[in-house]
C-alpha positions, 0 to 999 in steps of 0.5 A: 775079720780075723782069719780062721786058721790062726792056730800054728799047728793048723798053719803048718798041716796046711802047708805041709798038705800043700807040698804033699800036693805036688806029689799027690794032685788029687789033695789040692781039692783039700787044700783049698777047701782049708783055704776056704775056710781060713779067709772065709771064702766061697770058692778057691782055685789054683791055676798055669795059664796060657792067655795066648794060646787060651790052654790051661797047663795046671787047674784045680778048683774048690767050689766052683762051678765047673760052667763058669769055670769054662767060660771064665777061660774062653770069655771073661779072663781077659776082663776081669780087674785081678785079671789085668793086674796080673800083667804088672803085679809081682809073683807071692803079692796080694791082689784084691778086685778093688785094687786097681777099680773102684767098686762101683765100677766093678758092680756095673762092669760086664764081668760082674753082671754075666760071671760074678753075679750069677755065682754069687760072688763080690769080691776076689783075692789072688795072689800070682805064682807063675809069670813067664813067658807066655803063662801066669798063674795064681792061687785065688779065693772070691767072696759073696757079699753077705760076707764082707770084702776082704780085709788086711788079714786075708790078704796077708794069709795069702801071701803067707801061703803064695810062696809055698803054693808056687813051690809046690805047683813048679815042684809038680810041674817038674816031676811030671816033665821028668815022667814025659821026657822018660816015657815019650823022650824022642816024640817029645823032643821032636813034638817041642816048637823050642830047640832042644839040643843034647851036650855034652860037658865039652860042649859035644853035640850028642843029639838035637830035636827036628825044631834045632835042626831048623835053627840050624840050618837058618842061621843066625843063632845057633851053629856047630863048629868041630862038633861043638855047640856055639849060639850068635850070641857072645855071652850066652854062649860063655855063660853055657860054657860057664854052666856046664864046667861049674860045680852047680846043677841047677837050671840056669835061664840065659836071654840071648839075641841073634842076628837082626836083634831077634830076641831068645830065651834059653834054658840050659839043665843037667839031664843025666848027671853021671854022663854030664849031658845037658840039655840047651833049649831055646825058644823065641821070645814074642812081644805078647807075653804076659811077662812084656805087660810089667814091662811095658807099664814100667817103660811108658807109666801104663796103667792095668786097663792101658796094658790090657788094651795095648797088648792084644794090640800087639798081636794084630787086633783093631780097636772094635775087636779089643773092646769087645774081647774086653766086655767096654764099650769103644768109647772107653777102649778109644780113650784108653788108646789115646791115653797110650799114644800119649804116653808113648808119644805116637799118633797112630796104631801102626806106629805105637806097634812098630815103637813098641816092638823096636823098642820092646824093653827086656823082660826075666823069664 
């Protein structure tokens, strides 16, 4: 099938109306109605996710129904194929639901019979435009089958337009950071689970938020020495010195380790150029993150279904209750554990948890 939207001066208003999105959320709605119409879709959603808090940062929809919408959030996300490919494929690339499943499976799974179906839905394009560390986030469009699969056009429609969703969505993300820290900047501050610390550009401590003065008084990361801001770790705390003497303003995003091995990500921004005060906020990096399953496919050759076994793993859950959350019977999810172990080269879950975690593999954030 041949795209709709081939007309150049139609491309460029689309694109123009999706930058004007991150001004103005309201215009989404348009946008994925256009969106609709170009591949040929019944629905379109854009969407931040936090799979391990089970929030959703940033959503907008364009013919769904807001029913199913819920429930894709509480139940069914976690089984969905596009879902388990999101842990290993790239940011701007085109995913389709038979990519990493067979189509027969995917008419005989749970999620097609309790969520596709009733709907109407068959097949489904997305394409990711947020991984981080504990969200992703993808712009999608789902088919019904009267209309065909999709086909090399639309996929390469998506991931045309990807690049400058994901431009727009962190574009809006960022303004509306902005307005929260302006209205509600000491609530805010002390509200953040990450350590947030104030310097100067001599590297002055101006000011820290209650999550900072833990850290600091645990030890072991962060420590102030003659009212100067220093981090356990060598290069990090080089590179924050580096940041705030160069010429740039531009975020800058620094892994650090404390002491014990103890893994941290931290984000150092300009937040008032004409003072020179910047912001240092640092937070832990966990193992169960959606940014650890591309990780973890490249370190033991997973594969999508293997990932989406494994990490709810890491995060305590037994067998029974990772086939359940998963809509497969036990026998499939024991086979995809043995599958695991053997890669891995481990024989009991206890110890897959502990490899994994003290041979956790680095991740960008």
């Amino acid at each position: 099938m041949t795209v709709k939207l081939a007309d150049l001066e139609d491309y460029s208003t689309l694109i123009g109306r999706i930058y004007d999105a991150s001004l103005h959320p309201d215009l989404w709605v348009g946008v994925l109605d256009q969106m609709c119409s170009a591949v040929d879709a019944k629905a379109a959603s854009v969407h931040v996710y936090n799979p391990i808090a089970g929030k959703v940062g940033f959503f907008h929809e364009y013919g769904t129904d807001p029913v199913y919408t819920a429930m894709l959030m509480t139940t069914y996300a976690q089984m969905s194929p596009i879902g388990a490919a999101f842990l290993v494929a790239d940011v701007d690339q085109p995913i389709g639901a038979f990519d990493f499943i067979d189509e027969q499976e995917f008419v005989e799974s749970r999620f097609y019979k309790e969520w596709c179906a009733p709907q109407g839905y068959h097949d489904m394009l997305a394409a990711i435009i947020a991984k981080r560390s504990n969200e992703v986030g993808a712009v999608s469009a789902t088919r019904g089958i009267e209309r065909g699969c999709f086909g090399d056009a639309e996929r390469r429609f998506i991931g045309l337009i990807a690049p400058h969703v994901r431009r727009s969505v962190s574009i809006g993300e960022l303004l509306e950071r902005h307005t929260l820290e302006r209205e509600t900047f000491t609530s805010l501050m002390n509200g953040l689970s990450a350590a947030v610390v104030l310097i100067d550009r001599s590297g002055r401590v101006v000011r820290m938020n209650a999550a900072a003065d833990t850290m600091m008084s645990e030890g072991g990361v962060l420590s102030i020495r003659d009212g100067q801001i220093h981090t356990s770790d060598a290069e990090a705390s080089k590179s924050i010195r580096d940041g705030m003497t160069g010429a740039h303003n531009a975020p800058q995003l620094l892994a650090m380790q404390g002491e014990g091995g103890a893994n941290y990500v931290a984000a150092l921004l300009l937040v008032e150029p004409s003072l020179g005060t910047y912001a240092l906020i640092i937070s832990r990096q966990g193992p169960e993150t959606p940014a650890m399953g591309r990780a973890l496919a490249d370190a033991y050759g997973l594969t999508p279904r293997e990932i989406s076994v494994l990490m709810p793993m890491l995060q305590g859950k037994i067998i029974d209750e990772i086939a359940d959350g998963l809509g497969i019977g036990l026998a499939t999810a024991k086979t995809h554990l043995s599958r695991i172990f053997r890669k891995t080269d481990t024989a009991r879950q206890a110890d897959l948890v502990q490899k994994i975690l003290r041979n956790l593999p680095p991740t960008n954030t």
